[in-house]
N, C-alpha and C positions, 0 to 999 in steps of 0.2 A: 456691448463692450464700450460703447462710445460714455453712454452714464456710469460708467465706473473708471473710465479712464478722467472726466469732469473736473468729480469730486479731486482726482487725486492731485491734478496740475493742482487744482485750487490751494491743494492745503502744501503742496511745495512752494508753492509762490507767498502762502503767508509764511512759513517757515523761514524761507530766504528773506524778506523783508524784516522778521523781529530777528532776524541776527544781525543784520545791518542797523538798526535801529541801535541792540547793545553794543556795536563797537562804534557806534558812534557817542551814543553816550558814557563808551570808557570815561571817569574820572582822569584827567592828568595825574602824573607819577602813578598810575595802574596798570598794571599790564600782566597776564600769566598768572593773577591768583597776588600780583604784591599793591600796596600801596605804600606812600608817603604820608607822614603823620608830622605838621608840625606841632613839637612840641612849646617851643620856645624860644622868641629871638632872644632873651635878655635874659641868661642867665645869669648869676652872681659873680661868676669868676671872671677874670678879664679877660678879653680875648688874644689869645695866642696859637702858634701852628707848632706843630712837633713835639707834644706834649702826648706822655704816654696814657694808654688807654687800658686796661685791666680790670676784667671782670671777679671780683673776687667776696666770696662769702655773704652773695647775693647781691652784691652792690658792684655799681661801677666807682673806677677810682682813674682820679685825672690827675695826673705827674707832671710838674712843671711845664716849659716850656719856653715858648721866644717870642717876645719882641719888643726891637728894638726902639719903638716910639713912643712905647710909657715906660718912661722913669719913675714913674712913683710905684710900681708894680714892678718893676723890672730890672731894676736898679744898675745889674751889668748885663744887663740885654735878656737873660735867662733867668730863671725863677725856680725855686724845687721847693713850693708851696705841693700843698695833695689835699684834695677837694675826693668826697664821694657821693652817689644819689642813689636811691631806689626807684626813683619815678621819673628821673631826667628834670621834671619840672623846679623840685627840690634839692640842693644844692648845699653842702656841709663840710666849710672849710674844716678841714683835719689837721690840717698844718700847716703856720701862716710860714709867708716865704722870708727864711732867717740870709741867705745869700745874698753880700751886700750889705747888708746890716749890721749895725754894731752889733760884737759876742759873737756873730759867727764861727764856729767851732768846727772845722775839717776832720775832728775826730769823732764827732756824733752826728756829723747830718754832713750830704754827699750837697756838692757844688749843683747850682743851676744850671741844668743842660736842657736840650732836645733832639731829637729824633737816636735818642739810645736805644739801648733796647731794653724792653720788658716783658715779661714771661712772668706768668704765675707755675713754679715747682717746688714740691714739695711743701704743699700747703702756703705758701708762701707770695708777698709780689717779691719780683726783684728787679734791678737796674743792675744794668749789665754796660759798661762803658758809656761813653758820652757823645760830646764835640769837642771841637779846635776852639770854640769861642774865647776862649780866657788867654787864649797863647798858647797854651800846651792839651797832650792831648788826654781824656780823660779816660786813665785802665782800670777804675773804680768794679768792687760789683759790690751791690748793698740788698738786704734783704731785710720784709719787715712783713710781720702779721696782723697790724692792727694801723699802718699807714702815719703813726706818729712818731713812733719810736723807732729807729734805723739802725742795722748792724752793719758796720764796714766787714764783708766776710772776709777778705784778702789783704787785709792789712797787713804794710811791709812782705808782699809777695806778689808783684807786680804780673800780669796776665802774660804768658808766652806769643799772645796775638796782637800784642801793642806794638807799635802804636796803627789805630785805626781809626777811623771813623766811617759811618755811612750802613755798618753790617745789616746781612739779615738774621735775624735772633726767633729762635725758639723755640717750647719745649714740647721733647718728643721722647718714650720712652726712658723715663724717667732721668733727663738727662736735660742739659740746658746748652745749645747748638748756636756758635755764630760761624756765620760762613760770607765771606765776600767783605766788602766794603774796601775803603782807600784812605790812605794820607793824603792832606790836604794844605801843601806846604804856607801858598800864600798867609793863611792863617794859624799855623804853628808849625814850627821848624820839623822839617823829616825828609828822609830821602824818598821822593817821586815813585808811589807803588799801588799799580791796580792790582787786586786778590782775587782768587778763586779757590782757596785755600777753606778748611773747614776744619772748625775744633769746635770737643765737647767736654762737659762736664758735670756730674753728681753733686758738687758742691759748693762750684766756684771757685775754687783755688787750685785745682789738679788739676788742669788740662790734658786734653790728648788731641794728636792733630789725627784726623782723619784721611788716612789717601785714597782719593777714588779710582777703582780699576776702571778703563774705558772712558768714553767723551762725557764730560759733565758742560754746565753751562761755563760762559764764559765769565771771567771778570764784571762784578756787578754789586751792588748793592743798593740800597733808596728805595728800600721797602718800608711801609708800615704795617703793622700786625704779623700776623704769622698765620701761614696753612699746614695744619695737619688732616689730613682725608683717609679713610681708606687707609689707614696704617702703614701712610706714605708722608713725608715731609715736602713741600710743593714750592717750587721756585717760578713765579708768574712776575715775568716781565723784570723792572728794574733801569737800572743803568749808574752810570759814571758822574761825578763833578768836574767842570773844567779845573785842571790847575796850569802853574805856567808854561810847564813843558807841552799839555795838552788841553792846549784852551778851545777843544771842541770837545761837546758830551755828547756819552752813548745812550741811547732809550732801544730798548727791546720790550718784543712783546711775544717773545717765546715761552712755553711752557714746558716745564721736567719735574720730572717728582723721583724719588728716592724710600725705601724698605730700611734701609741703614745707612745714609751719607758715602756709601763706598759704590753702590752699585746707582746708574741715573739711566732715567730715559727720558729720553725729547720726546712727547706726545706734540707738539706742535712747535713749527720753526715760526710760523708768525698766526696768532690766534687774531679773531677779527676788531678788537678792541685796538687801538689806539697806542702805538708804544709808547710808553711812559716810564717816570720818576717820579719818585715822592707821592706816589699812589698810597692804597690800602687793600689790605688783603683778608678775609674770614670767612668761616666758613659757619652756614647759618641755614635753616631750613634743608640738612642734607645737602648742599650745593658749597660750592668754593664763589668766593665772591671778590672782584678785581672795581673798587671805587676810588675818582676821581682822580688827579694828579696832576703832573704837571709836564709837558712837551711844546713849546717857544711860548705856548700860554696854558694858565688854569683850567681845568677841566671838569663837567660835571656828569661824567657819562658811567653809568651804574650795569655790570653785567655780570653773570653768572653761571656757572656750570656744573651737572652732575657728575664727569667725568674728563673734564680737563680738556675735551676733543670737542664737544659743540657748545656753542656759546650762545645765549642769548639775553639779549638788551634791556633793561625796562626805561620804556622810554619819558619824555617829557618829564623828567629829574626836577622838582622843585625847589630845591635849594642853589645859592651861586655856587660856581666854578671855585676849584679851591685845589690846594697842594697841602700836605704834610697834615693834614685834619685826625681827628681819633675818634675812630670809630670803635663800637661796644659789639657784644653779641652778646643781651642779658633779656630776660622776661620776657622769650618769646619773638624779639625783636632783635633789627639789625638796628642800628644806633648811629647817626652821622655828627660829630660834636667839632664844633670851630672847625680852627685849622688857616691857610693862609690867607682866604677872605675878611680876616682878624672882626670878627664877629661873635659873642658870644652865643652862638644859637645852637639851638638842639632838634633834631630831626629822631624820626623810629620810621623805620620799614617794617610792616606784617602782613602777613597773609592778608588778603581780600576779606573772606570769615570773619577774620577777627579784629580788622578794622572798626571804629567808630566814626560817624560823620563829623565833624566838627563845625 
């Protein structure tokens, strides 16, 4: 017994030593089957945060955005320039940024905004409201299939959910959903109002407001991207802007998800990530995914979930800390692009497998 007992300590003791061996030589940014892929610090567009992100007709497509320290790109602080790539590395302005610029035309092409919302329905992208930036607030929804040419769809029939800013947007059985967000007086006029309110729409111009039977989440918005899972629409985290009446914000990092915007469950009152704002939200490889944001500072912490209840990390995140960034979910990858580290840089998350070394 004792020569067959030998052998076997032996080959459990090398067994435990070559698995300590692989997690020790995990690669940083791997963990669970993912890695980090940089693609690119420097790509063509300028760096901005709040700039829409949409995966559409193979390509990714980047939608203006903010900021306020270049003027020669940015003229009143926002830009509604549209850039697309197939490889992240390659970069192809689509539309140079007319806002601001002499000929500017409010009737062919929508103001420079960020953090609106964007949804690809109905074959389509679209922009669906805006910000306060300009003074007033933006109840726009604009639609376009080819990212140069813009339809204003609601011209002279202003949205029943104005004025707002901040929503969460998007689309879910064939239908285009804003729910949540707030007026933000200090920077355009309006009466003092947190939402939890929810309207949808076929077309953009007919709304219908939705009422939820039973507890739904609170007051919220300052999301980016949008979860659809599971043939549920998915409300992860979020929060509030200071204004003057309530110059303290909210950050949650509760989870609900919804069948039809009327019925909600809280699957978790506080998930183990980090409450946050001005996050990102998608869902990629089967999994719901809750990237970076913002809570009294930038963050870089990347986590995901198959069912909204357990959560797990990947850790050692290779890019900086950032808020309001645009992320993709195209070609297999999860996509991490700018955002408020004002960097033009381009990241991909994939599988381990299908990782290359670089």
């Amino acid at each position: 017994m004792r020569n067959t007992i030998v052998p076997c300590l032996v080959a459990a003791m090398t067994l435990l030593i070559s698995c300590k061996r692989t997690q020790a030589q995990t690669p940083p940014g791997q963990a669970e089957g993912y890695r980090w892929i940089k693609v690119t610090m420097s790509a063509p567009f300028a760096p901005r945060d709040g700039a829409g992100a949409l995966t559409y007709k193979g390509k990714m497509w980047l939608l203006g955005g903010w900021n306020p320290r270049d003027k020669t790109h940015f003229p009143k602080i926002c830009t509604n320039d549209v850039w697309s790539s197939q490889d992240g590395l390659n970069w192809t302005l689509i539309k140079p940024n007319t806002f601001g610029m002499p000929g500017f035309n409010p009737e062919r092409d929508w103001e420079g905004r960020h953090t609106a919302g964007y949804v690809v329905h109905q074959d389509k992208m679209w922009i669906v409201g805006g910000d306060p930036l300009q003074g007033h607030y933006q109840y726009d929804v604009w639609n376009s299939s080819d990212g140069a040419t813009w339809t204003h769809v609601n011209k002279g029939r202003p949205v029943p959910w104005g004025p707002r800013v901040l929503a969460y947007t998007v689309a879910f059985k064939d239908k285009i959903w804003v729910m949540g967000g707030q007026t933000v007086p200090q920077f355009a006029p309006a009466e003092e109002r947190f939402h939890d309110d929810i309207w949808c729409s076929s077309d953009g111009v007919h709304w219908t407001r939705v009422t939820p039977k039973g507890p739904h989440w609170s007051p919220r918005g300052m999301i980016g991207g949008g979860v659809v899972f599971k043939d549920r629409m998915w409300m992860l985290g979020g929060g509030t802007y200071d204004t003057p009446k309530t110059p303290k914000r909210s950050f949650y990092n509760d989870v609900w998800s919804s069948p039809d915007g009327v019925s909600w469950t809280r699957h978790l009152e506080h998930a183990p990530w980090h409450p946050r704002q001005y996050h990102d939200v998608a869902v990629f490889d089967g999994k719901m995914w809750v990237l970076e944001g913002w809570n009294q500072q930038n963050r870089n912490d990347v986590w995901y979930s198959a069912d909204g209840v357990d959560w797990h990390q990947v850790p050692n995140t290779p890019w900086k800390p950032r808020h309001a960034a645009s992320v993709f979910v195209h070609d297999d990858a999860l996509w991490m692009v700018a955002g408020n580290n004002m960097e033009p840089d381009v990241w991909k998350l994939t599988r381990a497998a299908a990782a290359r070394v670089q």
